[in-house]
C-alpha positions as CSV (number, residue, x, y, z in Angstrom):
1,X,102.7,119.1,84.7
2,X,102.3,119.2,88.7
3,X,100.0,117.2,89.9
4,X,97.4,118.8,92.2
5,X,95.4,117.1,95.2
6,X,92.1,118.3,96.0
7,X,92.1,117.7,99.5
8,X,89.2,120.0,102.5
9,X,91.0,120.5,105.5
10,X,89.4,119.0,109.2
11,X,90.6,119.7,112.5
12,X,93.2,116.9,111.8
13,X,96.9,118.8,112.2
14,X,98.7,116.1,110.5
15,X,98.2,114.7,107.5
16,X,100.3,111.6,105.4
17,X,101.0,112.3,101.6
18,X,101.9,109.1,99.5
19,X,103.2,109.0,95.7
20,X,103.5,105.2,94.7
21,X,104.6,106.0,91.4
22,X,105.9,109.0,90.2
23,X,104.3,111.1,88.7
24,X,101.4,110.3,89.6
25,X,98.7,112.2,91.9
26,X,99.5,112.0,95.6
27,X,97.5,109.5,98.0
28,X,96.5,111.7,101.5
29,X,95.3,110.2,104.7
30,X,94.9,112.3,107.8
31,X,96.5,111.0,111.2
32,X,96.5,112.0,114.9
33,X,100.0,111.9,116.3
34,X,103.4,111.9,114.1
35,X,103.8,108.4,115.9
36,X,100.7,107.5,113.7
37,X,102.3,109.4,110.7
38,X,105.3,106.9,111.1
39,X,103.4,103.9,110.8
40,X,101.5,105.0,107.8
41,X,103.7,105.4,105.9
42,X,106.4,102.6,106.9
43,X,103.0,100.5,106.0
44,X,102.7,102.3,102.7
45,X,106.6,101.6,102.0
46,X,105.6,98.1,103.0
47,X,103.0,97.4,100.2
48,X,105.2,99.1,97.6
49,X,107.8,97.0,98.3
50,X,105.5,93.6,98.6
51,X,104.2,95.2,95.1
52,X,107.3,95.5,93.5
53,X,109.0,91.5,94.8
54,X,105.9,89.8,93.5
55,X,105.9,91.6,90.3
56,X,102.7,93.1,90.4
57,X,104.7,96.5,89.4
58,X,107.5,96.2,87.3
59,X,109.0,98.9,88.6
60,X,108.1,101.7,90.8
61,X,109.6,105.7,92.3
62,X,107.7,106.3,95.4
63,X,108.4,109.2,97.7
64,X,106.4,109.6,101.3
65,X,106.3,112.8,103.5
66,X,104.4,114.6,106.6
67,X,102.5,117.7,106.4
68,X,101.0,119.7,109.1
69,X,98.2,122.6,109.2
70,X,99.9,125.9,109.5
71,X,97.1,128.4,111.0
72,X,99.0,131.2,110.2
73,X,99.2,130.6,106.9
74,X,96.0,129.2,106.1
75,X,98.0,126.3,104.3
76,X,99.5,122.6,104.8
77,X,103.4,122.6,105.0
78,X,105.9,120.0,104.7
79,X,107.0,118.9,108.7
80,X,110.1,119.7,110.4
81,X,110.6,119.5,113.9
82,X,112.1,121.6,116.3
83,X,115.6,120.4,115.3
84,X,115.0,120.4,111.4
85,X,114.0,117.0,110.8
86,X,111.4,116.0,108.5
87,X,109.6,112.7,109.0
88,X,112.0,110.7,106.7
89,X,114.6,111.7,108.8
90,X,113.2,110.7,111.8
91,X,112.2,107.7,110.7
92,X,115.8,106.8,109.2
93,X,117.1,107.3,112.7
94,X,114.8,104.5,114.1
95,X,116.2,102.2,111.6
């Protein structure tokens, strides 16, 4: 079963999508800039992973992404830049 987020669209073009456990619903929070977007969710990693070490989940399968407001569509879309790269890809380059 797909899990659905109920989510009303604001002038914001970006906005951070957040799964701390699979399959669970998805955790959105708008941001400004994809510099924004980058720290969000390195911060959301973070906690996860500060979770997970003091036990407070046993276990845990997170996955992170970027999505922007496509006009044309009408509809949010998973973020690629110019080149192709999504925001995990970006951010794996700064590591």
């Amino acid at each position: 079963m797909e899990s659905k987020s109920v989510y009303k669209v604001s002038k914001t073009r970006y906005r951070v999508w957040h799964i701390p456990q699979l399959p669970e619903p998805r955790f959105i929070v708008e941001v400004g800039s994809i510099e924004e977007a980058k720290l969000v969710i390195k911060t959301l990693v973070e906690y996860d992973l500060f979770q997970w070490r003091c036990d407070i989940k046993p276990d845990y399968s997170n996955v992170s992404g970027l999505e922007y407001w496509d006009r044309s569509k009408g509809c949010w879309m998973e973020y690629q830049n110019s080149e192709g790269n999504t925001i995990s890809d970006l951010m794996n380059k700064e590591s």
